[in-house]
Structure formats: C-alpha cells, structure tokens
C-alpha positions in Angstrom: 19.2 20.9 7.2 18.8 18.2 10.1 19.8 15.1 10.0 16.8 13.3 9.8 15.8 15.3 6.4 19.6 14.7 5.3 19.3 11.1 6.0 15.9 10.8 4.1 17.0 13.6 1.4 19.7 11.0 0.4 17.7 7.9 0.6 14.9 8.9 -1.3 17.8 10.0 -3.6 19.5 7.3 -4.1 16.2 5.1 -4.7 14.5 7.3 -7.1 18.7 6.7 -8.7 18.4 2.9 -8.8 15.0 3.2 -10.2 16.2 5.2 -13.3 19.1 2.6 -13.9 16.2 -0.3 -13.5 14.3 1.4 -16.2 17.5 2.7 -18.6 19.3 -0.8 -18.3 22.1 1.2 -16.7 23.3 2.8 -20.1 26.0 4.9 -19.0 24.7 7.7 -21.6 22.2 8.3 -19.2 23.7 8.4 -15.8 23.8 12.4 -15.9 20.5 13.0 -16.6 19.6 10.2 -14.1 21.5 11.9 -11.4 19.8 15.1 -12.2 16.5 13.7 -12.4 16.6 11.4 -9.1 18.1 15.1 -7.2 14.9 17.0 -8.1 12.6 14.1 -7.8 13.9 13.9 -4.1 13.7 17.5 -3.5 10.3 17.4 -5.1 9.8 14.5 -3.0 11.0 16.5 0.0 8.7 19.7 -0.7 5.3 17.5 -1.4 5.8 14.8 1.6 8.5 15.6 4.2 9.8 13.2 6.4 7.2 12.0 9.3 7.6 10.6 12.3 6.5 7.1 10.9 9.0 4.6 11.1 9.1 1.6 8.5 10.1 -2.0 11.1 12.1 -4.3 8.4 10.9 -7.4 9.9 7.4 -6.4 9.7 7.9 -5.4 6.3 9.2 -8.4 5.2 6.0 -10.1 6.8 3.7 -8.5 5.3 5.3 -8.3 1.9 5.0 -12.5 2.4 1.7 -12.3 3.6 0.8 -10.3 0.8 2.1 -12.7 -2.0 0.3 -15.4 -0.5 -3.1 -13.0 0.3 -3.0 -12.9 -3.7 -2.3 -16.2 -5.0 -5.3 -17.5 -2.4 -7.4 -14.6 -2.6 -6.8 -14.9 -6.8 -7.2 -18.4 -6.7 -10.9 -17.8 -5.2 -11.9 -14.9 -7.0 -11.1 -17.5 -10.1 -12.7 -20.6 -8.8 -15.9 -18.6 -8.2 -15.6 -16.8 -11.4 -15.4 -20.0 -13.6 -17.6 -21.9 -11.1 -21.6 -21.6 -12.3 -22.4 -23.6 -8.7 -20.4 -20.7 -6.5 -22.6 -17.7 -6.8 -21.1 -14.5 -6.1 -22.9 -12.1 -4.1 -21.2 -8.9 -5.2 -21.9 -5.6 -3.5 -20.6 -2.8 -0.9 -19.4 -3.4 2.7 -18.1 -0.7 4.7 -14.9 -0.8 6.4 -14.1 1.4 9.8 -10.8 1.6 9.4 -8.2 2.7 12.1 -5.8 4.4 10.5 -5.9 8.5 11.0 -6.8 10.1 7.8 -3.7 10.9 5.6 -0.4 9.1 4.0 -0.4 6.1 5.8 -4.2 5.1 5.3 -3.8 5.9 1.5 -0.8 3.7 1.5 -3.4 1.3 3.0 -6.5 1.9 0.5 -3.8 1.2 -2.3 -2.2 -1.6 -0.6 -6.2 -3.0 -0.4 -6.5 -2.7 -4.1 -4.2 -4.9 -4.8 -6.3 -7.9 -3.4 -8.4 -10.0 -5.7 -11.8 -9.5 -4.9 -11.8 -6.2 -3.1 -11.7 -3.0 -4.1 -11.9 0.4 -2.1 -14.3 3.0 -4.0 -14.3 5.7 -1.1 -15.1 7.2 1.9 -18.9 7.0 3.7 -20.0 10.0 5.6 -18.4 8.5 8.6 -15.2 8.2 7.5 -15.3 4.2 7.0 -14.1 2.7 3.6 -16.7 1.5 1.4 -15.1 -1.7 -0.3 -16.6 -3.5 -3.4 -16.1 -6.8 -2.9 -17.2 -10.4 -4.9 -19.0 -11.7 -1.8 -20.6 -9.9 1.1 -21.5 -13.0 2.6 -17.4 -13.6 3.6 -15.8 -12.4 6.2 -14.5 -9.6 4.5 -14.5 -6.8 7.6 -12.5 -9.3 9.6 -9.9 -10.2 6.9 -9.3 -6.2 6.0 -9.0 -5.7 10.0 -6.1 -8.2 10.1 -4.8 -6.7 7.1 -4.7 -3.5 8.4 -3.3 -4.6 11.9 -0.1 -5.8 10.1 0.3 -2.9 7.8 -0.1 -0.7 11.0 3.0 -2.4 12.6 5.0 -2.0 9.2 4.5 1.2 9.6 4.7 1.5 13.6 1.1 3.5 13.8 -1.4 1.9 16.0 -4.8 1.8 14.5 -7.3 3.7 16.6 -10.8 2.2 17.2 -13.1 2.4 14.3 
C-alpha cells in the first residue's frame, strides 16, 4: 500500500470514526461496532473513490465555508423578501450554466455545493455539457454569481476551471 492511500486509508478512517461517536453520543457500548463500521466504510470508501490527485488548500476552505454562510443568509434573506413581497415579481425559469469544472467528482461536489443556495437549483446537464440551473429570477446576474462561486470552489479544491 503507498503512502498516499495509507495516509488517506486512515483519514477517511478516522472521520467516518468521529462521525459514528457524533451520532451514538460516544456510548462506549458502541465503540466496537463503530470501529468496525468506520474500517469498512473506508475500505468501501477506498474501493468506490480512491484517492486523486486533488488537493483540498485549508485556507481556501475556510474561505469559502465563510463565503458560503454568508451566500445563504443574503441569498435566503432575498429569496424571502421576494417571496413575501407582492411588489418583487419573481421571474422564475432555466439559465444555463457553462461550467469549468471537468466532468466527474469535483464538479458533482460543485452541483451539490450549488444546491445549497437559496434560489438556485441545478436540474441537469444540456446537450453541451452546461448546467441548467432553476433559478427565482433570470433577470439577476445569476451566470456571473455561479462563475465566482465556482472560481472559489476550484481553488479549494486546487483544479483550475477550464473555459466554458
């Protein structure tokens, strides 16, 4: 085994551990079958998505984990005030997205990632390979706000975003 898959065998390991003693409350009747459970989730893991060459950069990650927070109390705060707001009208519908990011783990970590904002929502793939987004209003710049989104996420996880 090379160190690399060691060193992510273990990590993936140990966090899959901590999650099972989040969920139990760290009852110490269940810290065998925890163990036993986090092991063959990581091999699991291991099997289904082996490490990549995709590095995760901590200071970018704590950026965007900020800029996400606030993204959703503003973009929340909107989606509400337009919502309740008979003299906003919304101006729902489709945009499509040409997103950067190759096909594969990292751009599904992105499409989820763009779920989570209020007032978009990804609902698949055109025939170019652009993301069709729902949004609330097509009117906003939503292209330009999922572009920035997407530059930070791409620095989190140190893959440049080809041209769309």
């Amino acid at each position: 085994m090379s160190r690399a898959l060691s060193r992510s065998a273990v990590a993936r390991a140990v966090g899959l551990f901590v999650v099972w003693l989040i969920l139990t409350g760290g009852n110490r009747a269940d810290l065998v079958a925890g163990a036993v459970a986090a092991l063959a989730a990581a091999w699991a893991s291991l099997r289904l998505l082996p490490p990549g060459t995709a590095r995760m950069a901590p200071g970018a990650t704590a950026r965007l984990v900020l800029r996400f927070l606030r993204q959703s109390v503003v973009a929340g705060a909107d989606v509400a005030r337009r919502a309740l707001d008979p003299r906003l009208p919304l101006r729902p519908g489709l945009v499509v997205y040409p997103v950067g990011l190759l096909p594969g783990p990292m751009r599904n970590m992105f499409t989820a990632l763009m779920s989570l904002l209020p007032g978009t929502v990804p609902t698949g793939s055109d025939a170019s390979g652009g993301l069709v987004v729902h949004c609330l209003d097509v009117k906003q710049p939503v292209i330009a706000q999922l572009a920035a989104e997407e530059a930070v996420f791409a620095r989190v996880v140190a893959e440049a975003p080809r041209d769309g």
